[in-house]
N, CA, C and O of each residue as an XYZ file, in Angstrom:
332
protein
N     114.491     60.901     62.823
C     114.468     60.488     64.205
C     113.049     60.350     64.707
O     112.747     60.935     65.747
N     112.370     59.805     64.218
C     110.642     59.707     64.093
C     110.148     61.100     65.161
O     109.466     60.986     66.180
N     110.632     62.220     64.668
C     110.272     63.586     65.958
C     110.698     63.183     67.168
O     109.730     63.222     67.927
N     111.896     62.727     67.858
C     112.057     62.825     68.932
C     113.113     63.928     68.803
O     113.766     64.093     67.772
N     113.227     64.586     69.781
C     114.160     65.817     70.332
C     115.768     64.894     70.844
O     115.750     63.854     71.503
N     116.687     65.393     70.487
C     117.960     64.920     71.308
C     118.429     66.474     72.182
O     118.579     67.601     71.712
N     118.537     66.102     73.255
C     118.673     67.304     73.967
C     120.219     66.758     74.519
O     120.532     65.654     74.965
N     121.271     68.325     74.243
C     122.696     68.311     74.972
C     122.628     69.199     76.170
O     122.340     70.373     76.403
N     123.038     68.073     76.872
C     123.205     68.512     78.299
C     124.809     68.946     78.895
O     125.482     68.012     79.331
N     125.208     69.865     78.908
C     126.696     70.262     79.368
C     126.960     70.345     80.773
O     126.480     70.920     81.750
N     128.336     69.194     80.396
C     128.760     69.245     81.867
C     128.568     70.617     82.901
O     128.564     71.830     82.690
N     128.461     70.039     83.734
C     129.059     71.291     85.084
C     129.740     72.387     84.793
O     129.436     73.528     84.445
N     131.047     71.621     85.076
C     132.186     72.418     84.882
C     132.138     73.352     83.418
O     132.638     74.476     83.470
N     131.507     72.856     82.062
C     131.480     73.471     80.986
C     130.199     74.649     81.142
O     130.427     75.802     80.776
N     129.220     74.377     81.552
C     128.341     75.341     82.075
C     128.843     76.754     83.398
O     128.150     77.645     83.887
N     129.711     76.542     83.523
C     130.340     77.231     85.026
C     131.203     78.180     84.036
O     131.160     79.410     84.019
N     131.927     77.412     83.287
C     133.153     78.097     82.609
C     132.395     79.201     81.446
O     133.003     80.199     81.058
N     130.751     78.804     80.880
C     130.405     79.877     79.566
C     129.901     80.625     80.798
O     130.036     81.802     80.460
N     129.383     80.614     82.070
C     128.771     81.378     82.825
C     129.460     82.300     82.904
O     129.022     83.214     82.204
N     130.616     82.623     83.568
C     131.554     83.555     84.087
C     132.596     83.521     83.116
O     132.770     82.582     82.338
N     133.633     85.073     83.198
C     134.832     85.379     82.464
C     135.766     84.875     83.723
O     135.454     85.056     84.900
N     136.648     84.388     83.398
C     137.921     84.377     84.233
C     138.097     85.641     85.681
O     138.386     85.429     86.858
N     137.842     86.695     85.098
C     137.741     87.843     85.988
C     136.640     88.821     85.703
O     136.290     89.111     84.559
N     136.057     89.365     86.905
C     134.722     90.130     87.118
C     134.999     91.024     88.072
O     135.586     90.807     89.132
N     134.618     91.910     87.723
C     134.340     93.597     88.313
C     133.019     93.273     89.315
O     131.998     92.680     88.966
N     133.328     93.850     90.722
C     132.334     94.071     91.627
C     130.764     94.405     91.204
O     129.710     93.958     91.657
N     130.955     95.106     90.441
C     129.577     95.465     89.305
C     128.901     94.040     88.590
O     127.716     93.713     88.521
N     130.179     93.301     88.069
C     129.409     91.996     87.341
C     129.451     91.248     88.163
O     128.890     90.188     87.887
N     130.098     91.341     89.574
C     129.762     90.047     90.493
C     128.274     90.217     90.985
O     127.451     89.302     90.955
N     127.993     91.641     91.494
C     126.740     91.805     92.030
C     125.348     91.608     90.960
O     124.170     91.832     91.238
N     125.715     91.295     90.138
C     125.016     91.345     89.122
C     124.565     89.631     89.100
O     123.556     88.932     89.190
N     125.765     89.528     88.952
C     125.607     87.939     88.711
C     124.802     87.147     90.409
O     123.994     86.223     90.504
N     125.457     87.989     91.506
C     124.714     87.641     92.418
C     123.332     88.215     92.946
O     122.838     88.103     94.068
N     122.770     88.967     91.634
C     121.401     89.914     92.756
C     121.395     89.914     94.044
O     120.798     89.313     94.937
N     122.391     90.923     93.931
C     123.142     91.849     95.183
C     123.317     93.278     94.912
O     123.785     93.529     93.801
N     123.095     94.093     95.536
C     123.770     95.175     95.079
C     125.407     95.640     95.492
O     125.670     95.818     96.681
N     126.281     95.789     94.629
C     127.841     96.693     94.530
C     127.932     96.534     96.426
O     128.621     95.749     97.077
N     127.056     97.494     96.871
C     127.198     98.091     97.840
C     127.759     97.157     98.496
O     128.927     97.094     98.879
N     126.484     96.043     98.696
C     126.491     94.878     99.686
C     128.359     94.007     99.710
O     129.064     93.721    100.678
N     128.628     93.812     98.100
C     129.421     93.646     98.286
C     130.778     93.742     99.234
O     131.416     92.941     99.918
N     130.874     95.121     98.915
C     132.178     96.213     99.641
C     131.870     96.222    100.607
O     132.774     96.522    101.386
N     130.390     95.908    101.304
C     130.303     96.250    102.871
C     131.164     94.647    103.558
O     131.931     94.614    104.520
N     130.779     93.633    102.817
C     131.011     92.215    102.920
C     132.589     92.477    103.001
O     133.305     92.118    103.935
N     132.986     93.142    101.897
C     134.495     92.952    101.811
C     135.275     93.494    102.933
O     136.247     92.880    103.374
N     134.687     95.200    103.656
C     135.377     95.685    104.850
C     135.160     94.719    105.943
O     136.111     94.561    106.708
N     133.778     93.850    106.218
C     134.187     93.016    107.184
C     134.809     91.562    107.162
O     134.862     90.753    108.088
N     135.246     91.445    105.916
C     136.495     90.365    105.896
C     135.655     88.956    105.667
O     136.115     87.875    106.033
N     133.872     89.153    104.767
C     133.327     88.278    104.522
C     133.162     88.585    102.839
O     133.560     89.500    102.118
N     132.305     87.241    102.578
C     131.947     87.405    101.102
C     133.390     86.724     99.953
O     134.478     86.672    100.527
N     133.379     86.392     98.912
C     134.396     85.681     97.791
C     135.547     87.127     97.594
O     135.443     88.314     97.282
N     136.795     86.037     98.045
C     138.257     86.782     97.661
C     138.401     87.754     96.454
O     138.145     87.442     95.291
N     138.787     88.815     96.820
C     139.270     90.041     95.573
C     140.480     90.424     95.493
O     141.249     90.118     96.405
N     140.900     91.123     94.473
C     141.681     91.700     94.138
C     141.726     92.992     94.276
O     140.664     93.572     94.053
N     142.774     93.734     94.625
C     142.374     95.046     94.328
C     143.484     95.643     93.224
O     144.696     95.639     93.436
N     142.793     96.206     91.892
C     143.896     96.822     90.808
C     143.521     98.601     90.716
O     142.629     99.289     90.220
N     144.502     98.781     91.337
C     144.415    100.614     91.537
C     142.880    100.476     92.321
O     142.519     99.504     92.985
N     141.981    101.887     92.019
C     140.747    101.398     91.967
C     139.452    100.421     92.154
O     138.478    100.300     92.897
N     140.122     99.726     90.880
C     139.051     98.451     90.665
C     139.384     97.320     91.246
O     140.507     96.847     91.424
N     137.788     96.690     91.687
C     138.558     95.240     92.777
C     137.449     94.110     91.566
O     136.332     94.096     91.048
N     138.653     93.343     91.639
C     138.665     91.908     90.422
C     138.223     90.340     91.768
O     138.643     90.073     92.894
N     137.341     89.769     90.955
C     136.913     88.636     91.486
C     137.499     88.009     90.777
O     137.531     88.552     89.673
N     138.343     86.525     90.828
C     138.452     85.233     89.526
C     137.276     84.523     90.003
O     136.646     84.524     91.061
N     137.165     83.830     88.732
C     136.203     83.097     88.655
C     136.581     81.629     89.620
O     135.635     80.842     89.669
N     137.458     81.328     90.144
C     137.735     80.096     90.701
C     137.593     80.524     92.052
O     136.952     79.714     92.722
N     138.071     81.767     92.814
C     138.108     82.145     94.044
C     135.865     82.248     94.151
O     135.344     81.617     95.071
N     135.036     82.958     93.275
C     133.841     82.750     93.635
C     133.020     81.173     93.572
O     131.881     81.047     94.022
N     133.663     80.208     93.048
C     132.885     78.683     92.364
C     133.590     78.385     94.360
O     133.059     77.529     95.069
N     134.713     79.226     94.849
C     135.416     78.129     96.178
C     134.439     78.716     96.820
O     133.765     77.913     97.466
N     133.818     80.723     96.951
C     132.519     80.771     97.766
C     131.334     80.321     98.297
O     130.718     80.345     99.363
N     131.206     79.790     96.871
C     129.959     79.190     96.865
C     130.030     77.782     96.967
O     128.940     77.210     96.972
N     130.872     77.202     97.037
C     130.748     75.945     97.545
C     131.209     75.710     98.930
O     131.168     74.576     99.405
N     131.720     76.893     99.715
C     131.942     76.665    100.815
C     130.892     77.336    101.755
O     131.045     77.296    102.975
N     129.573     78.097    101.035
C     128.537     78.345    100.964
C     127.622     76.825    101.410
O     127.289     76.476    102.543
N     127.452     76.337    100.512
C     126.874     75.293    100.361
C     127.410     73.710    101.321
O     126.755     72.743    101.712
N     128.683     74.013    101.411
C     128.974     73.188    102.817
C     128.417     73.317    103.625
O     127.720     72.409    104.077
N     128.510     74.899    104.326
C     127.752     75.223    105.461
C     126.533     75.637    105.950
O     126.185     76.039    107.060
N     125.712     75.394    104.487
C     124.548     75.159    104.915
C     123.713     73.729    105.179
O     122.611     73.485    105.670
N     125.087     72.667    104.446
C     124.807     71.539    105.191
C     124.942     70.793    105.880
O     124.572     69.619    105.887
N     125.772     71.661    106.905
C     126.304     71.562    108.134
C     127.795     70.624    107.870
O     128.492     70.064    108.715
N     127.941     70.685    106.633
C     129.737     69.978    106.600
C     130.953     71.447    107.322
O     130.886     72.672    107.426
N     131.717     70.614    107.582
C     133.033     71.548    107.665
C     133.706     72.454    107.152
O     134.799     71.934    106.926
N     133.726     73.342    106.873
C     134.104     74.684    105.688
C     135.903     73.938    105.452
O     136.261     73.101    106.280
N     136.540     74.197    104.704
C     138.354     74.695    104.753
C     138.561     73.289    104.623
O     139.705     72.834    104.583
């Protein structure tokens, strides 16, 4: 290839999907968001921040309920309509 590089570029959606597991522990969300746990749960008692689960104990994020956060994130910071 006379030294040229071929570089693979992955879709979106395929980059989104190796990013995250299907489901994440408050621990790997805050993680993933450099946030701390805390911030989270404080977000969650006031009825802000990406939809959870709660199993006994442990509260479960899916990965589709945080990709709807953050893009409804990103609506409203550009002044589109959330919902």
């Amino acid at each position: 290839m006379n030294g040229m590089w071929v570089i693979y570029r992955p879709s979106q959606e395929a980059m989104r999907q190796m990013a995250l597991p299907e489901m994440m522990t408050r621990p790997e969300v805050a993680e993933h968001l450099r946030t701390p746990a805390a911030t989270l749960a404080q977000w969650a008692s006031k009825g802000y921040g990406p939809r959870f689960i709660k199993a006994g104990r442990r509260t479960l994020y899916r990965r589709a309920d945080l990709e709807r956060w953050f893009q409804e994130l990103e609506s409203a910071q550009r002044g589109e309509p959330v919902g």
